[in-house]
C-alpha atoms as one frame of an Amber mdcrd trajectory, in Angstrom:
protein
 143.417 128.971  -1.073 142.654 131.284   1.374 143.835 135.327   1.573 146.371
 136.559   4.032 146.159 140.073   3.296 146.193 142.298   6.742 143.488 144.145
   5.283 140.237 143.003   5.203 138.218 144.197   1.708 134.968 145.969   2.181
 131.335 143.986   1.752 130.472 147.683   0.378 131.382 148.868  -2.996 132.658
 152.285  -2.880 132.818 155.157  -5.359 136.091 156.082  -6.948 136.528 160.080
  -6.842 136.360 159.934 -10.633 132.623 158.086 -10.498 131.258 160.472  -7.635
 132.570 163.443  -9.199 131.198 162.615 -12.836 127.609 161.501 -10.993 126.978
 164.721  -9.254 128.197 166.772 -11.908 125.529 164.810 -13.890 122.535 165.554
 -11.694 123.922 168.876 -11.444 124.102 169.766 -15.294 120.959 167.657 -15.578
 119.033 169.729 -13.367 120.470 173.017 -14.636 119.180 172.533 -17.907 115.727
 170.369 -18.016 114.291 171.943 -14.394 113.875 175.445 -16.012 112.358 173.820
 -18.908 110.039 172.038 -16.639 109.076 175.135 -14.875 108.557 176.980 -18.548
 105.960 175.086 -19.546 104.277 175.840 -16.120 105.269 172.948 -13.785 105.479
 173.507 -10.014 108.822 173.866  -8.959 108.589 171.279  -5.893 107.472 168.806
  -8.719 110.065 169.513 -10.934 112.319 168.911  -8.654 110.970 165.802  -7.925
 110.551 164.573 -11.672 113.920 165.559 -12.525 116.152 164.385  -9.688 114.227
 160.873  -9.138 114.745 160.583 -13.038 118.601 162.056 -12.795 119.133 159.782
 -10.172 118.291 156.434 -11.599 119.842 157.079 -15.002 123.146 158.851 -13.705
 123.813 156.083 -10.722 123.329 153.079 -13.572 125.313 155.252 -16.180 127.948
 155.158 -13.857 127.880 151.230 -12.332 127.763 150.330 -16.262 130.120 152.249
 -17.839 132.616 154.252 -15.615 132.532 151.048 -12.964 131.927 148.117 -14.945
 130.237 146.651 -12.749 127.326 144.934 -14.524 127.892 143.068 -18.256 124.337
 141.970 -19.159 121.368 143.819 -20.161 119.062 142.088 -17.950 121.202 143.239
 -14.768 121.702 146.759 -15.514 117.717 146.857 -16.604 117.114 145.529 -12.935
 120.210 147.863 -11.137 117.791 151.093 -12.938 114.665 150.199 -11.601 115.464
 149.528  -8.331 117.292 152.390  -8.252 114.383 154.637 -10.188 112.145 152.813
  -7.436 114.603 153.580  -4.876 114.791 157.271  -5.768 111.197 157.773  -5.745
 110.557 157.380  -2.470 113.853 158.999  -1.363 113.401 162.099  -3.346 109.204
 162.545  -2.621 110.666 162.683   1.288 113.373 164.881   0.203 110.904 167.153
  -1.708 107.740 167.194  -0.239 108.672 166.504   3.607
């Protein structure tokens, strides 16, 4: 049977407030506490940056599809969603960070 809402839905998914507030507030807290730790033990700063944001990224963007979202049920997709994404945030945040 086919829809006849007026409104289309969107191909993208978006965020709800609740999920885009909760991630950055993640990569926030996250980088407030391990980047000076980082930098303690006598990392660069640009690289800590780097380390900790590409690593924030991937696990605060799955923590969120998987468990605020609910978007992905099986292991084997939510393995795949955070290493595209960790793969995805390397190369975003090394152009971020060193460019």
């Amino acid at each position: 049977m086919r829809s006849t809402s007026p409104v289309p839905s969107p191909k993208l998914h978006f965020f709800s407030y609740k999920s885009g507030f909760l991630f950055f507030g993640f990569i926030l807290v996250f980088n407030l506490i391990f980047n000076p730790l980082l930098r303690m033990i006598g990392v660069d700063q640009q690289l800590a940056l780097y380390i900790i944001n590409t690593i924030g990224i991937s696990v605060g963007l799955t923590g969120v599809m998987v468990l605020i979202e609910g978007k992905f049920k099986t292991k084997k997709q939510m393995t795949a969603l955070f290493f595209s994404l960790f793969i995805g945030s390397l190369l975003a945040c090394y152009l971020i960070v060193y460019r």
